[in-house]
TIDOBA-95941 format. One record per residue: x, y, z of N, C-alpha, C, O in turn. Coordinates in pm, whole numbers, plus 50000, padded with zeros to 5 digits. Example, Ala and Ser with C-alpha at 12.3 -4.5 7.8 and 13.67 -1.06 7.14 Angstrom:
<nodes>
513194943150780512304955050780513204967050780514244966850846;512854977550708513674989450714512905000350787513415011450804;
</nodes>
This chain:
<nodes>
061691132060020061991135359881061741150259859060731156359893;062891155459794062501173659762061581172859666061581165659566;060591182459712059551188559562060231196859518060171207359581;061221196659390061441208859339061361204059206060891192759198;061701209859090061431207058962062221195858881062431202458779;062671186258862064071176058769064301185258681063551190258597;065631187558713066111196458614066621190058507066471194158392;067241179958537067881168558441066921166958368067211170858255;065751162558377064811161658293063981172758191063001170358120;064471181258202064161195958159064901201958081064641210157993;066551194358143067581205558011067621208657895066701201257861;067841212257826068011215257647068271201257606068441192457690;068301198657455069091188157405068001174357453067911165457369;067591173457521067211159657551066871150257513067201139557565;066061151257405065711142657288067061142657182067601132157147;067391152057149068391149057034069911159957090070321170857051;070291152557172071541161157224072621166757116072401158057032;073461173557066074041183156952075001177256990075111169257083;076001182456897077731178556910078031183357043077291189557120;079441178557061079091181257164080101199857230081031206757188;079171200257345079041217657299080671224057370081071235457345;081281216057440082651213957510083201230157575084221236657553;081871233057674082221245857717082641242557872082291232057927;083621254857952083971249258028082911259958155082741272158158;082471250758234081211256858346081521254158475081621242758520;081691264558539081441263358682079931263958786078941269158733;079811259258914078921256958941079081263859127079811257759205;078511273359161079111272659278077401277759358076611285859310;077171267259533076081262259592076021268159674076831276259721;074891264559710075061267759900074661255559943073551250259935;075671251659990075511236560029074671230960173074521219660221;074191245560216073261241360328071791239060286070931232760348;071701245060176070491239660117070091228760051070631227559941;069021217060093069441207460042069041205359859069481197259778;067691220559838067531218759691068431223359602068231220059485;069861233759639070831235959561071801222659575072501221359475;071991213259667072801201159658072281191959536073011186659453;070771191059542070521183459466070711187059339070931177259267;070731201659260070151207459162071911204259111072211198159009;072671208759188074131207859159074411192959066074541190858945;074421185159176074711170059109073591168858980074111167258869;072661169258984071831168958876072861181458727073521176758635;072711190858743073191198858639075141193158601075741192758494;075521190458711076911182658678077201173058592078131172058513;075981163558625075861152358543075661153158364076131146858269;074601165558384074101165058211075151175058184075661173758073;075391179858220076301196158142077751184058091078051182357973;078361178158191079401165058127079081155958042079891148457989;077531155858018076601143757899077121150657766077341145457657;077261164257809076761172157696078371177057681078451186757605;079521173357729080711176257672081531186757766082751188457764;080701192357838080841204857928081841196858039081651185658086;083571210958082084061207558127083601212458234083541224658221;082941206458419082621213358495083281214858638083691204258684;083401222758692084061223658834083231231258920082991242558878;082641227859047081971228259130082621237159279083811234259289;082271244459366082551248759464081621252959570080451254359535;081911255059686080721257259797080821275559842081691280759913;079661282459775080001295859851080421301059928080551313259938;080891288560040081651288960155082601293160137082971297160247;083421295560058084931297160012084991311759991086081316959965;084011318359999083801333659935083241338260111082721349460115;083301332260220082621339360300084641335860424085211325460458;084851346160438085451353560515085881353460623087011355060670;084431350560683084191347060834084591361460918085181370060852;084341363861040084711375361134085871372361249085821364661345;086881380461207088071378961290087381381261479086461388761510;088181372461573088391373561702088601390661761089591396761721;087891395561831088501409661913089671406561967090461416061973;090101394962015091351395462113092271388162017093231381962064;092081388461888093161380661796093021385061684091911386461632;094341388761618094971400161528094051391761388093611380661416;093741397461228092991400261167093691390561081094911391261074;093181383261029093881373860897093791375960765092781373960698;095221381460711095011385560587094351369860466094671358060480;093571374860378093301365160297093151371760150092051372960095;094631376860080094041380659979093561382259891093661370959844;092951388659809091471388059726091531381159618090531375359576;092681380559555092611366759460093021353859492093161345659401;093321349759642093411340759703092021333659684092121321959646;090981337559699089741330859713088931323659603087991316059625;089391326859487089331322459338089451304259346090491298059325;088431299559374088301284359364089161276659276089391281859168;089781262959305090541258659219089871251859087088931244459115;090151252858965089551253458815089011262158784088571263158670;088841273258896088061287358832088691298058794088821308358860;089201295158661089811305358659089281314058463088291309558406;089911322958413090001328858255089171322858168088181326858107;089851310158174089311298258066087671294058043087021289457949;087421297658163085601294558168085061302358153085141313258211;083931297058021083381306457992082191310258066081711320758023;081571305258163080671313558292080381300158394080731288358390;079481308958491079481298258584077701303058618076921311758581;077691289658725075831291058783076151292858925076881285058985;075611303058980075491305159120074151296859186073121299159122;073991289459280072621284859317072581287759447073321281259521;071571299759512071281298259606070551311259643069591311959567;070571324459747070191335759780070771344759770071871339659750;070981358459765071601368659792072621367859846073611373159797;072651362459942073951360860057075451352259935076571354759892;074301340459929075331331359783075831340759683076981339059644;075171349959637075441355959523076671363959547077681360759485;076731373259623077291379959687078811370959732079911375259695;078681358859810080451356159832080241348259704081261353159656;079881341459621080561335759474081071346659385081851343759294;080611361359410081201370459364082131368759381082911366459289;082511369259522084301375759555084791365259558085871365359618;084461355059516085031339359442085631340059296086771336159270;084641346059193085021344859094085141362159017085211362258894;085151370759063085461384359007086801386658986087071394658897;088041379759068089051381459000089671376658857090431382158778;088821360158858089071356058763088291366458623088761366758510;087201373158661086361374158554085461370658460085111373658346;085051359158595083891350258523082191350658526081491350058628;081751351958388080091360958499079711347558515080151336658479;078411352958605077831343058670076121343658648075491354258646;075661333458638074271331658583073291324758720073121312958751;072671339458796072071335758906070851330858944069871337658914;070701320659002069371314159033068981314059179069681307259255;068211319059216067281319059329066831307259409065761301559386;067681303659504066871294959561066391295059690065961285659756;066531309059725066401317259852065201321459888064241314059868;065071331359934063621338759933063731357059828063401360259714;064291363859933064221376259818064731380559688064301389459615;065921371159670066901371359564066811384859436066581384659315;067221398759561067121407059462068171407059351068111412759242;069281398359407070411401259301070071391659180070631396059080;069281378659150069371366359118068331370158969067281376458959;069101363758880068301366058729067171356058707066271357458623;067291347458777065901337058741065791327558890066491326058990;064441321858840064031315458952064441297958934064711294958818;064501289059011064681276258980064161264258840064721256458764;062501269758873061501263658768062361267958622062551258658544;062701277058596063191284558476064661279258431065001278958313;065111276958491066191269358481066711264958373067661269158307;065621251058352066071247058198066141255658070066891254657972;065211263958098065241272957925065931281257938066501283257831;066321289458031067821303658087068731292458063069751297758019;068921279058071070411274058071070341271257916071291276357856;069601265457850069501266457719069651276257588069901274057470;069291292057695069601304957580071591303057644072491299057570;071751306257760072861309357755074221298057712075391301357693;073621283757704074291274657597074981280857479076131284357454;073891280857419073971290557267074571302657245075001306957138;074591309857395075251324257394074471334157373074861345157334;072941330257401072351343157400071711352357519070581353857567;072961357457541072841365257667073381378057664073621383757558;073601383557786074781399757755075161398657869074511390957940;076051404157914076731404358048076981420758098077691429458048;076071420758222075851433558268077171439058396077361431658493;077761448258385079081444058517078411456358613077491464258595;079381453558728078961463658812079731466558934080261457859002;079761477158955081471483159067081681471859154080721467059214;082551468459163082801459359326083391470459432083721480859375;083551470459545085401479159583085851472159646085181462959693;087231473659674088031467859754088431475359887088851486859899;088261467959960088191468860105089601466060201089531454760249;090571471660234091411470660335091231476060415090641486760397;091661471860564092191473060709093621478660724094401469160721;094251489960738096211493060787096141492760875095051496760916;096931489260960097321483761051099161489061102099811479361141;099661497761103100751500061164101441503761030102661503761019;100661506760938101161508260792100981497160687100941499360567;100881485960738100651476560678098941465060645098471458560738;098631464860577097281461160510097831445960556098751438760518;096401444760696096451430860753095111423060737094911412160791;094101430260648092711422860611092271432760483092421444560454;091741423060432090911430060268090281420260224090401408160244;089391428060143088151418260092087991430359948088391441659922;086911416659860085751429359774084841426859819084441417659891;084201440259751082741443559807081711445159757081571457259739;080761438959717079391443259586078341451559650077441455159574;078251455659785076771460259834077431467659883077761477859823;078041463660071078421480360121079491478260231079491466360263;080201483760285080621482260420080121489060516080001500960487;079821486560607078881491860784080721493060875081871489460850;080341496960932081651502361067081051503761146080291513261128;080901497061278079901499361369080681498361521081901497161528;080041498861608080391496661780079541484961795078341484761768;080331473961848079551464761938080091454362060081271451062076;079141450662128077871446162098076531452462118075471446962089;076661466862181075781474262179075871488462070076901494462039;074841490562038074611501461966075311516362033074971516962152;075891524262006075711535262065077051545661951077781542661857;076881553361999077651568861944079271567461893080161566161977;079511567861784081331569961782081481580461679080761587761610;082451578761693083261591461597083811587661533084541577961552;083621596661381085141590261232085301600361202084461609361204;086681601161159086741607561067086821601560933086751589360920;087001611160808086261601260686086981611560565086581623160557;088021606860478088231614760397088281611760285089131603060264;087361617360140087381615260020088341620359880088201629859803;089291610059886090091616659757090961629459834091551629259942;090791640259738091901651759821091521660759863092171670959887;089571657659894089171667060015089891669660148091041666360176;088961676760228089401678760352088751667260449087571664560424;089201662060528088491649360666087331662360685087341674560672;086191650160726085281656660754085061647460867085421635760852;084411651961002084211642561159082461638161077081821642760983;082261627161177080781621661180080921617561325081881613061388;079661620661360079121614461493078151607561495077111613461527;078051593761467077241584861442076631571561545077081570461659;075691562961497075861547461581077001541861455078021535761489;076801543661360077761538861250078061545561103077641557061087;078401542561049078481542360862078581534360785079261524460814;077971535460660077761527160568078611531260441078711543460445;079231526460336079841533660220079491519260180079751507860219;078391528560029078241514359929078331519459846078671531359844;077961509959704078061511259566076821512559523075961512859611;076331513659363075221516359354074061503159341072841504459338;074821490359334074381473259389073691479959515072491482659516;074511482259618074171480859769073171487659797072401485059890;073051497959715072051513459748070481504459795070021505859908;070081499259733068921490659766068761478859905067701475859960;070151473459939070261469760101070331477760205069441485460240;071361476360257071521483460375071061496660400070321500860489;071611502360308072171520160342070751525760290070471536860335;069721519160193068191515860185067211520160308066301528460316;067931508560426067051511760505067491519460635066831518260739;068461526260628069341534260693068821548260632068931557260715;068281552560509067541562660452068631568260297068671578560229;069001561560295069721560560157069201564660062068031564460101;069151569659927068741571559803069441555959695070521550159683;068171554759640068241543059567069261546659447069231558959440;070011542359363070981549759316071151536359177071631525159197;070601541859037070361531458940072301524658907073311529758957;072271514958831073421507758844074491514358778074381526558780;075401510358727075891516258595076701532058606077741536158554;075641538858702076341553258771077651551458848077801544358948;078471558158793079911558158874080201565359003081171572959012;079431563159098079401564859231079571557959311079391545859300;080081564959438079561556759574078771567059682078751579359688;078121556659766077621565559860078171566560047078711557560112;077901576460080078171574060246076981578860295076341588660256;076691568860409075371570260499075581566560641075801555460690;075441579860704075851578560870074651572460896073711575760823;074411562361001073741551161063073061562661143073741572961148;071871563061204071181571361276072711587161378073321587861485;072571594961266073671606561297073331611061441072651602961504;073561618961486073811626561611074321636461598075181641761667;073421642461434073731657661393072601656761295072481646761225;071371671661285071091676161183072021679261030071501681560921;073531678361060073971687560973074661671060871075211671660761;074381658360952075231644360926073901640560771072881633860788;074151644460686073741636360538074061624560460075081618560494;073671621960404074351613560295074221618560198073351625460146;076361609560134076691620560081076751611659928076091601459943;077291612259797077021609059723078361611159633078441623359616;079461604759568080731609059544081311599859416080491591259385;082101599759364082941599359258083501583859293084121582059398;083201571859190084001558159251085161556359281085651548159359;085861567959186086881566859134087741574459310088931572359334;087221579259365088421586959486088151575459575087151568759600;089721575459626089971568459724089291573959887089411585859915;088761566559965088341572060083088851560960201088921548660193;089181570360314089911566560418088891567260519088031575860501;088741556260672087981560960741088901557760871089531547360892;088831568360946089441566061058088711566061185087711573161177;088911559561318088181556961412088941565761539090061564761589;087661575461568088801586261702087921575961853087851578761973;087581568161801087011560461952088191553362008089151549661940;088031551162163089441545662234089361531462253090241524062298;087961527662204087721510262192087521509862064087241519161988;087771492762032087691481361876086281492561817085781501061891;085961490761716084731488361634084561477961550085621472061528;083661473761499083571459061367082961468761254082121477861255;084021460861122083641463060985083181451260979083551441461043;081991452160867081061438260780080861441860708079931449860699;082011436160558081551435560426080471428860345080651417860293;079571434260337078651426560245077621418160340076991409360282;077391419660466076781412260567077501400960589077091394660686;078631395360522079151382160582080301380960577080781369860558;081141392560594082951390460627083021405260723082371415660723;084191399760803083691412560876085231410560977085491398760999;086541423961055087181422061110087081434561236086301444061234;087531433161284087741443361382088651452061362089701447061323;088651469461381089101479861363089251485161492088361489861562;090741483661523091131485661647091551501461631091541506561519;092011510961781092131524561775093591526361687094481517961700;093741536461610095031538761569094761529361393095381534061298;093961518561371093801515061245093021523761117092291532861155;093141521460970092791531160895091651517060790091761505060769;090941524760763089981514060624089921522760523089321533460509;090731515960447090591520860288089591512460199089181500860201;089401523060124088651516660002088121522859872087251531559872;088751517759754088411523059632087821513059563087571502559622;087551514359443086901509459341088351496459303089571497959288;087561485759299088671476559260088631474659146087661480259095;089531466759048089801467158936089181452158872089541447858762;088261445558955087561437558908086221441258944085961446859051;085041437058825084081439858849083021427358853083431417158796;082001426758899081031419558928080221418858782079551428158737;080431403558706079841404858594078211392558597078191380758633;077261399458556076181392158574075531389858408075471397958316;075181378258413074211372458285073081379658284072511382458389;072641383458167071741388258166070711382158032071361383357928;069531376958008069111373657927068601381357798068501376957684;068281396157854067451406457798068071418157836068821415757931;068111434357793068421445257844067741443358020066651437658034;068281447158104068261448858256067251460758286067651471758248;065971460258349065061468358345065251472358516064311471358594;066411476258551066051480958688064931487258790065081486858913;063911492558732062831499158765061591487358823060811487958918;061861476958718060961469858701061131459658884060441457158982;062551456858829062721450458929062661461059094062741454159196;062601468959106062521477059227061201474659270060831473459387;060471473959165058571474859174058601460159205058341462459323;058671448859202058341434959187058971430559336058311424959424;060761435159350061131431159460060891442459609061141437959721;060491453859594060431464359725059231472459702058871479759795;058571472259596057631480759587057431491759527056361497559507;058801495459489058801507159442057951514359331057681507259234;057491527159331056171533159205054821525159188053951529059110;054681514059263053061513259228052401524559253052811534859307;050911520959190049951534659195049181532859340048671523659404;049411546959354048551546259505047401545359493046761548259392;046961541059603045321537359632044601543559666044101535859747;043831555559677043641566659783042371559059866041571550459826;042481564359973041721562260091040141568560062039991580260026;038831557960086037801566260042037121580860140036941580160261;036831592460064036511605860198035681603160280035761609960383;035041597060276033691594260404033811576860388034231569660297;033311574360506032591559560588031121556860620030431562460706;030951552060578029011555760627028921544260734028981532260711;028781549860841028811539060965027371533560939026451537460867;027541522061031026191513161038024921520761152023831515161168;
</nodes>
């Protein structure tokens, strides 16, 4: 039996359920977990008690998967992935699961434009607005509509291919371009908008948004970069130049990355879609025209959350000047 909280038993309404509230809700899991399976069927049940039209999906549908090296790249395009009943008409949906979940139910439901009200059932869940236990009373304000909806850049991600765009995705955190299966040295070139190409000599690169600034490109030596700022960033993966920075740029320019290596490299969007970038291919990517919309219960205290989930600004401790040995 799971120990986790009855949510059914917790929801709003329970004693004296209201007219009925006839909103239409999506629900999308991670179905490898068995406390988001359960939490699912449980919230399905009462949200339809309660009049609510609901449609359900498995985050699976938002993950991509990584194309074959020896087999050409499968286009899947980006509003292809939009679950069936998910579409305009709903007025939000519940994500249940970790970061990883959060992240492909994005590129599930951002075309449609549906925010999403995230719950943690993971471990770090920096992206996720509440925790499980909480559940019932966050589903109860946002019943009523008392919430705000915070958005935030996605980009869109293509592969050309002989001129022609043979893989694309969106993106909420970052894309990596790397060599594998071993680590080692390549070359890009990399051009922003109607600058000039500039070369990098890297193990890789990263180009994220200001979501991502806190993953990857984080611990690659990134600058944390608050939300809302209309940027993106680029961060060469351990450079193989004093002069290789990260650079910091405008969402709005289109940037091209090209590969002067004579073998494949792998792109991975978001840690869980990912194709191969063969020699002679180009990766584009701008700011897409859908954005990542999140529930929010209260104004969004980003700071706060940096300190709670990574540490960020606690007060230091200082070390005492002397030891008095024994």
């Amino acid at each position: 039996m799971l120990n986790v909280p009855s949510v059914s038993k917790n929801l709003p309404y329970q004693q004296n359920p209201p007219e009925k509230i006839g909103k239409k809700v999506g629900i999308i899991y991670n179905d490898v977990k068995p406390v988001a399976c359960q939490v699912t069927q449980e919230l399905t049940a009462k949200l339809e008690a309660y009049g609510c039209q609901v449609a359900t999906a498995t985050g699976l549908g938002g993950l991509l998967g990584y194309a074959n090296a020896n087999k050409p790249a499968t286009l899947a395009p980006i509003e292809s992935l939009v679950p069936k009943e998910f579409d305009d008409s709903m007025d939000f949906a519940i994500v249940l699961g970790g970061d990883g979940t959060v992240l492909s139910a994005f590129r599930q439901v951002a075309p449609a434009g549906i925010p999403l009200l995230t719950v943690n059932t993971g471990h770090m869940g920096f992206l996720t607005e509440t925790y499980l236990n909480q559940l019932p009373h966050v589903l109860e304000q946002v019943l009523a509509g008392n919430y705000q909806v915070e958005e935030r850049t996605m980009v869109a991600v293509r592969l050309i291919r002989n001129n022609q765009s043979v893989w694309e995705a969106l993106c909420l955190n970052e894309v990596a371009i790397n060599r594998e299966p071993l680590t080692s040295m390549c070359h890009f070139e990399v051009t922003i908008g109607r600058h000039a190409p500039v070369d990098i000599a890297a193990d890789g690169i990263i180009i994220s948004t200001p979501t991502g600034s806190t993953a990857y490109s984080l611990s690659a030596g990134g600058p944390v970069i608050t939300p809302g700022v209309p940027v993106l960033q680029l961060i060469p993966i351990c450079p193989h130049s004093l002069a290789a920075r990260g650079l910091v740029f405008p969402s709005a320019e289109l940037v091209t990355v090209s590969s002067a290596n004579p073998d494949p490299l792998v792109m991975v969007v978001d840690g869980n879609a990912g194709c191969y970038v063969a020699p002679g291919d180009r990766v584009c990517l701008q700011q897409a025209k859908f954005s990542a919309k999140f529930i929010r219960l209260k104004d969004p205290e980003f700071f706060k959350v940096l300190r709670e989930k990574l540490g960020w600004g606690l007060p230091h401790i200082a070390k005492p000047t002397s030891v008095e040995l024994p």
